[in-house]
N, C-alpha and C positions, 0 to 999 in steps of 0.2 A: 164619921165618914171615912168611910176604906182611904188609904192613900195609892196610890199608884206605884209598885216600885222603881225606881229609876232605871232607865233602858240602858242595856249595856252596849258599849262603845266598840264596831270592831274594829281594832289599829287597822289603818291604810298598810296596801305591800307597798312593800320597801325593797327597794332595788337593793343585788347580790353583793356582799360585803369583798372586800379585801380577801378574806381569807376564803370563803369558799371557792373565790376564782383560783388561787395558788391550790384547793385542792384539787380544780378539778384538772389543773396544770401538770400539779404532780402525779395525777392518777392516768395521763396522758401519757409521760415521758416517761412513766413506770411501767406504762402495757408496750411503750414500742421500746421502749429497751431490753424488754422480757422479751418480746416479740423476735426483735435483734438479736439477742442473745442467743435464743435457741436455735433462730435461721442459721445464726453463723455456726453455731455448735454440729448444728447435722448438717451443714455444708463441710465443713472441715472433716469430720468424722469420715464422710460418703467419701472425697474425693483425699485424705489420709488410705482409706483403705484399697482404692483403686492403685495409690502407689504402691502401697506395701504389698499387694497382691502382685505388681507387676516384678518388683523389685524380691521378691519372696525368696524366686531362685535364679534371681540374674534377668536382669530385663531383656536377656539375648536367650534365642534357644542355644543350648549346648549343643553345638552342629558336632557330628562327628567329626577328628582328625583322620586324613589318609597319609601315610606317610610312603616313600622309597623305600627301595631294597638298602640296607646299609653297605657305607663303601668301608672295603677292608684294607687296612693298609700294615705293610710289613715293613723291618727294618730293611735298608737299602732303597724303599722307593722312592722316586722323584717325588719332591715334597714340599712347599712354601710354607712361610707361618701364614702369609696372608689367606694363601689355600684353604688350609687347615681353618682359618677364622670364620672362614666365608662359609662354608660347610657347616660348621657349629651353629652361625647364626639362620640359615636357613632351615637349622634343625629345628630354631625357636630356641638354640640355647644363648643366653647372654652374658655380660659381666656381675649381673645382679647376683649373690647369693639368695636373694629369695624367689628366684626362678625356679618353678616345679618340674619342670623338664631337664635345666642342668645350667652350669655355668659355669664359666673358664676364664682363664686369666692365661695374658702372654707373660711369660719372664724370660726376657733375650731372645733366645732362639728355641726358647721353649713353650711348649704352651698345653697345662695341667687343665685337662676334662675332667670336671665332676658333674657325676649323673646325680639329677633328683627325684623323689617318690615317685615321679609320675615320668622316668624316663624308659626306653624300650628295655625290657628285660637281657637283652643279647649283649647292653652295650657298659661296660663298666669304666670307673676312676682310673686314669692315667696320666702319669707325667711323660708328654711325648717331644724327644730331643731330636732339633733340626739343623744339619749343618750341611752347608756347600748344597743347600738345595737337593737334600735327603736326607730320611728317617735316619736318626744312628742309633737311635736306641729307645724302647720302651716298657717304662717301670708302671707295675699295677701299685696304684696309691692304699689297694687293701691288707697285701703283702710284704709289698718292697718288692717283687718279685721281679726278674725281666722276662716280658713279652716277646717272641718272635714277632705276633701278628694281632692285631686286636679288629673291631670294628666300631668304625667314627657312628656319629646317632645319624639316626637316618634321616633326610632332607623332609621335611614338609612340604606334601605337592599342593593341597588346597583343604577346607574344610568342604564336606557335602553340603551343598545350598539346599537352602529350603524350597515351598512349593510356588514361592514368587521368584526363587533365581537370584536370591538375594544370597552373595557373599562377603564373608566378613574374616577377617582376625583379630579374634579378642587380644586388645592390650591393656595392660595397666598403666597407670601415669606413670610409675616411674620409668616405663618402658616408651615413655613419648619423649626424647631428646628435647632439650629447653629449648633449640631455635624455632621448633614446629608449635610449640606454645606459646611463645612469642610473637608468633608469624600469627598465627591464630588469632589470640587475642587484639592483635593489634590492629587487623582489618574489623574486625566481626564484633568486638566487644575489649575496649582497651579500659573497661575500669571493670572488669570482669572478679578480679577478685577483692577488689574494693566495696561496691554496691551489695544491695541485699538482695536482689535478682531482679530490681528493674533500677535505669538509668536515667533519673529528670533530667538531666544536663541535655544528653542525648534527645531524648522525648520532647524537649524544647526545640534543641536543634533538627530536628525533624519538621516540627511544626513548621518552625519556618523555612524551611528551603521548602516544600510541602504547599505553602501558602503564596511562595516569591515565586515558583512553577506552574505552578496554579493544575499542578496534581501529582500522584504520590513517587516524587521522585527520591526520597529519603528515607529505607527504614530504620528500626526505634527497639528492634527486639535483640533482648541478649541474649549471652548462649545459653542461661537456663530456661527463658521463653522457648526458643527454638528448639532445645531436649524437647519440653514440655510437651510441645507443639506434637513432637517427630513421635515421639512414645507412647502418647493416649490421646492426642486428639485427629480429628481429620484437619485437612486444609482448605474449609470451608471459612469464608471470612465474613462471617455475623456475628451479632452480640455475644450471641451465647457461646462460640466457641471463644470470644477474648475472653470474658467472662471467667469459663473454666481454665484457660491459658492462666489468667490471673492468682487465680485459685490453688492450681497445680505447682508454680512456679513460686509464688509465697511458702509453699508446704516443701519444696523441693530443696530450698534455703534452708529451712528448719531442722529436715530430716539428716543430710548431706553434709558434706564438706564441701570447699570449693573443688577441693583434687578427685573427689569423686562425680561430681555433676560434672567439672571436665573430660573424665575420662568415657562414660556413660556418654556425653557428647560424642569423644573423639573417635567411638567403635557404631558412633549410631548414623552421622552425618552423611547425607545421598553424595556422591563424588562422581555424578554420572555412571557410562555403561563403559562395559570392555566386553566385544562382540555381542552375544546376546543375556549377559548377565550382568544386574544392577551389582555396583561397588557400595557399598558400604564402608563406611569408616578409612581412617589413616593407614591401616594395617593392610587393609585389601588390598588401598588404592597405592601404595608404594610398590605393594609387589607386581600390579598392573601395569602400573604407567609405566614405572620404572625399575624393574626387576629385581628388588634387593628389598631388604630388612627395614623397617620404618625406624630402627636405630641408627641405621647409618645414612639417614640421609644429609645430603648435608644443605648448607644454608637457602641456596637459591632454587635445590629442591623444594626443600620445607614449604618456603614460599609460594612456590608453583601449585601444590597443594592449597596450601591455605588459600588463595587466589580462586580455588575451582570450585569453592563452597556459595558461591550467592549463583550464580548462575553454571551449574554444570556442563551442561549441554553446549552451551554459549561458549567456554570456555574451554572444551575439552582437548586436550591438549595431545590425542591423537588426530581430533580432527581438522581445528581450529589451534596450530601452534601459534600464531604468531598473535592470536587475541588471548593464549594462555599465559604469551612472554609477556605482552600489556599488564596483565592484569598481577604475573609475578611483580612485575618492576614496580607499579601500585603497593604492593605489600610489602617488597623492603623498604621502599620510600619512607612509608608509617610508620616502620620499626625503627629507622632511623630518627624520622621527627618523634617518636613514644623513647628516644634514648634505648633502644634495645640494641640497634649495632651501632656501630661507629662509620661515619664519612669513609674511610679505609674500607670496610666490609661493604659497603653499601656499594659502591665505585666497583671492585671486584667481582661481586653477586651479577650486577646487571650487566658486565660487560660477559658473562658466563653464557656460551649457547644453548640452547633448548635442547635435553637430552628424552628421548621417550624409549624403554623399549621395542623393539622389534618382533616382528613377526607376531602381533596380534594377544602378544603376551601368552602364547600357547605352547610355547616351546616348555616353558617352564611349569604350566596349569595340567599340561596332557589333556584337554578335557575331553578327547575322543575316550582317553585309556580311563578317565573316573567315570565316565558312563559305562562303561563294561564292568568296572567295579561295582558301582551302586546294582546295575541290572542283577548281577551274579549276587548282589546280600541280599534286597526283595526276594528272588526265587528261592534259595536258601532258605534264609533268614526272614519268613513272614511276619512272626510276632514281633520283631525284634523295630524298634523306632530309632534309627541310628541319626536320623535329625536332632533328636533332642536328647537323647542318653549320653554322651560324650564318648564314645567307644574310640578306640585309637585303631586304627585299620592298616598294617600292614603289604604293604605290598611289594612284586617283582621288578618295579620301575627301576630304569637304571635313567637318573636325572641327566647324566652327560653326553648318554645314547638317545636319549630323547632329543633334549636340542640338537644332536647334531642330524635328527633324523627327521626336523623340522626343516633346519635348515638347508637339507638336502633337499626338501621338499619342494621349497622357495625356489630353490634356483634351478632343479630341474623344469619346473613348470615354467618360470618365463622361458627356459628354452621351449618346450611345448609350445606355449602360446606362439611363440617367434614362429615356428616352422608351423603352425595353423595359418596366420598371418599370413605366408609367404602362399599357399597356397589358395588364401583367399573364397575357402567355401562360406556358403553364406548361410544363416539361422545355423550354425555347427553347434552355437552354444560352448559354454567355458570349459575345459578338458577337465576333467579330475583326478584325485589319486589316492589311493590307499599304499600304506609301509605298513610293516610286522617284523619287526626285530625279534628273534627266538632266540633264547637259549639252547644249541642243540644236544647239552647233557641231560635237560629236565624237562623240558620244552616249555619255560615260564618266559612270558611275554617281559621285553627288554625295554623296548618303546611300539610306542601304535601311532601311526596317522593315520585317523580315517576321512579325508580329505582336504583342500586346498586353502578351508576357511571354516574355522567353528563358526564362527559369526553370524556366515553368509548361511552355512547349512551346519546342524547336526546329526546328520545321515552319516554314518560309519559305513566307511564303504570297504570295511577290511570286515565287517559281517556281512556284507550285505552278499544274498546269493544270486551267481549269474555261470554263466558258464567260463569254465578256464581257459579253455583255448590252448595252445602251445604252451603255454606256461605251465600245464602240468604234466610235458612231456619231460623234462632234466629227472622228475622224480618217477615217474615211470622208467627212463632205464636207467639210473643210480639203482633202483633194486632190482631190475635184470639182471645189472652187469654185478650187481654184489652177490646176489642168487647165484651167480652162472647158468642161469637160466638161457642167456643169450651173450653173446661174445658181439665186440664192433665188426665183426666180418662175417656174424648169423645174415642169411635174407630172412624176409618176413615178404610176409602176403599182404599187400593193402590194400584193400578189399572191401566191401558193407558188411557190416559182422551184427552180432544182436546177443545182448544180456540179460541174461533173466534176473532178479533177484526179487526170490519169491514170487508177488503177482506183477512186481513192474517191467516192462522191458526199459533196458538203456538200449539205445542204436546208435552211437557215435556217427557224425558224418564228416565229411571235410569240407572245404572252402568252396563253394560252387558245387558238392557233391562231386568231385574229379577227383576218381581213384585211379594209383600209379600201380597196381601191380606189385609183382618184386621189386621188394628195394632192402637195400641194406640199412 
């Protein structure tokens, strides 16, 4: 009898061991870390090359420099060192030996000009000696030789701003005086060279006053977020711009020094407007506010600067002095609790009055006479991009004749305005004025106003065409009587008269059309 063979048995499932759960763990944490990986790889990559594109050839365009006619000075003329310093530096020359433009040192009552690669060709090395408040003598540093007459480098009136109006002066750190870095850091980011480019201390302390306000009264970003921020990103406040802020700012650390994220800061920072053109940077805004070199400012400048960086506008210290003195006194305060000044400096600084310059900062920018310039190198000069080539631009500006032919400006017109006033016409509207200072040997423009406020208007009203009036009678007869065309005791006919040239007629008329006949 056949047997049956025994049925075979199928094992029951059995639940997942120890191990294949660990593998399907590690096959988990090994897709999102690959996953990770590569996110973070071409995150870094994309937003590395955004910098390095930006930073390639200077995160600033190369704005053209325009500089002054250079001032000549002989032995015998009235002469200070301090003069002579103050001139150098608005040349953009400094103490620095690695100033490309040039740089000097005082010794006594002397004080030795050395020109650098990138100085005006016309101006060379000299040791130039000063005594009793006159030149006595000057030796060329290339010869030994002595000079009658040399020419100092010529003033820097402004760089040509770009197509937003945005001006700047590039500086380098070493060219930022410690107090303004101090001042700086100590309002805006006091562990600034400490941190890797973000501050938890801070970021906590934010939370909480943030959370005790019950809304955002405290912020948390340093000064290489706020580059970050100012350089590649908008100022839209979503994820995705913190996001890349974050992104940018970690790489910004890595690539950089602290001395160069500061400095890249110190030329990039909004510092509000002067008339109708944004300030940018320390450089600008020193010469704006305050008429002079961002080397020499001195303490409780610095601070008024450093103060105008969170809120400009707010703060602006042409318009708003006395919320800019606030907000100075704020920032030496910090310096002193960060140990940067002493109780003594601190006491000093803020008992210091609010100094701003005058007259709109135009005395010294000319900006009516760089719009004649820029106009004249476009027509010229088409192909030529002098925004961003760096070209050095020479001009006839005579700096001294300028201000004084602002300042004439100034005070002639409140008299204007007074004797409007006094007369009391109504809708007359604000008077205006144009100046032209000429040279009468060449006929190069000396200074220009072309009217009573860049600000308010940038209509040049020393182009603008209208009729002369009497005004161009002195030079009608200056060449009669140089001619001998006419003598002061010729008569003339006054009369309707009529000019042809070519197809146009001129017909001169007079005042109500009332002609006198003979008249001498």
């Amino acid at each position: 009898m056949a047997q049956r063979p025994p049925a075979t048995r199928v094992p029951a499932a059995t639940p997942p061991t120890r191990g294949r759960w660990f593998r399907i763990l590690v096959g988990a944490a090994v897709f999102v870390g690959t996953t990770t990986l590569l996110t973070t790889t071409f995150l870094y990559f994309h937003y590395s090359s955004l910098i390095d594109e930006k930073l390639k050839n200077g995160p600033f365009p190369n704005t053209s420099m325009i500089f002054a006619a250079p001032k000549s000075v002989a032995v015998g003329d009235e002469l200070t060192v301090p003069s002579v310093v103050s001139t150098l530096r608005n040349a953009g020359y400094s103490e620095s030996e690695n100033n490309r433009l040039g740089w000097y040192r005082v010794e006594g009552n002397s004080v030795r000009i050395l020109s650098g690669p990138d100085a005006s060709p016309d101006v060379e090395s000299v040791l130039l000696a000063i005594d009793n408040d006159k030149a006595t003598s000057i030796v060329s540093l290339s010869d030994q030789t002595s000079r009658r007459q040399i020419s100092l480098p010529p003033e820097l009136i402004t760089n040509l701003f770009d197509q937003k109006r945005e001006k700047r002066r590039i500086l380098g750190f070493k060219d930022l005086p410690r107090t303004l870095v101090d001042a700086v850091t100590s309002v805006e980011d006091k562990r600034f060279f400490e941190h890797a480019g973000f501050d938890p201390l801070r970021i906590l302390k934010a939370i909480y006053v943030d959370i005790k306000e019950r809304r955002a009264a405290e912020g948390a970003s340093t000064i290489t977020q706020q580059l970050a921020r100012n350089l590649w990103l908008t100022l839209d406040k979503n994820w995705k711009r913190k996001f890349e802020e974050l992104a940018i700012t970690l790489i910004l650390e890595q690539k950089l020094s602290k001395e160069e994220i500061f400095e890249y800061y110190a030329n990039q920072v909004d510092l509000g407007r002067r008339g109708s053109f944004a300030i940018r940077g320390f450089g600008e805004a020193a010469q704006a506010f305050l008429g002079k070199d961002v080397r020499s400012l001195t303490l409780p400048e610095a601070a008024m600067l450093a103060g105008t960086i969170q809120r400009p506008s707010f703060t602006s210290p042409i318009r708003w002095p006395e919320r800019a003195k606030q907000r100075r006194n704020l920032v030496l305060q910090l310096m002193r609790d960060n140990g940067k000044i002493t109780d003594k400096a601190y006491a000093e600084a803020i008992a210091t009055p609010m100094t701003v310059v005058k007259g709109g900062g135009e005395s010294s920018d000319a900006p009516y006479f760089i719009d004649l310039v820029n106009d004249s190198l476009q027509n010229e000069f088409q192909d030529y991009d002098f925004q961003s080539r760096g070209f050095r631009i020479y001009t006839s500006l005579d700096p001294e004749l300028q201000r004084d032919a602002q300042e004439a400006v100034q005070i002639g017109m409140k008299k204007v305005d007074e004797a409007l006033e006094k007369r009391k016409k109504k809708n007359a509207g604000p008077a205006q004025v144009a100046l032209v200072a000429i040279d009468p040997s060449n006929g190069q423009i000396r200074a220009l106003v072309g009217g009573r406020s860049y600000g308010a208007s940038q209509l040049n009203r020393a182009q603008a065409r209208r009729q002369p009036g009497s005004v161009f009678k002195p030079f009608v007869y200056a060449a009669a009587l140089k001619n001998r065309t006419f003598t002061p005791a010729s008569i003339v006919d006054d009369e309707p008269t009529q000019f042809w040239f070519g197809s146009q007629l001129y017909e001169p008329d007079n005042h109500e059309s009332h002609f006198f006949g003979k008249v001498t």
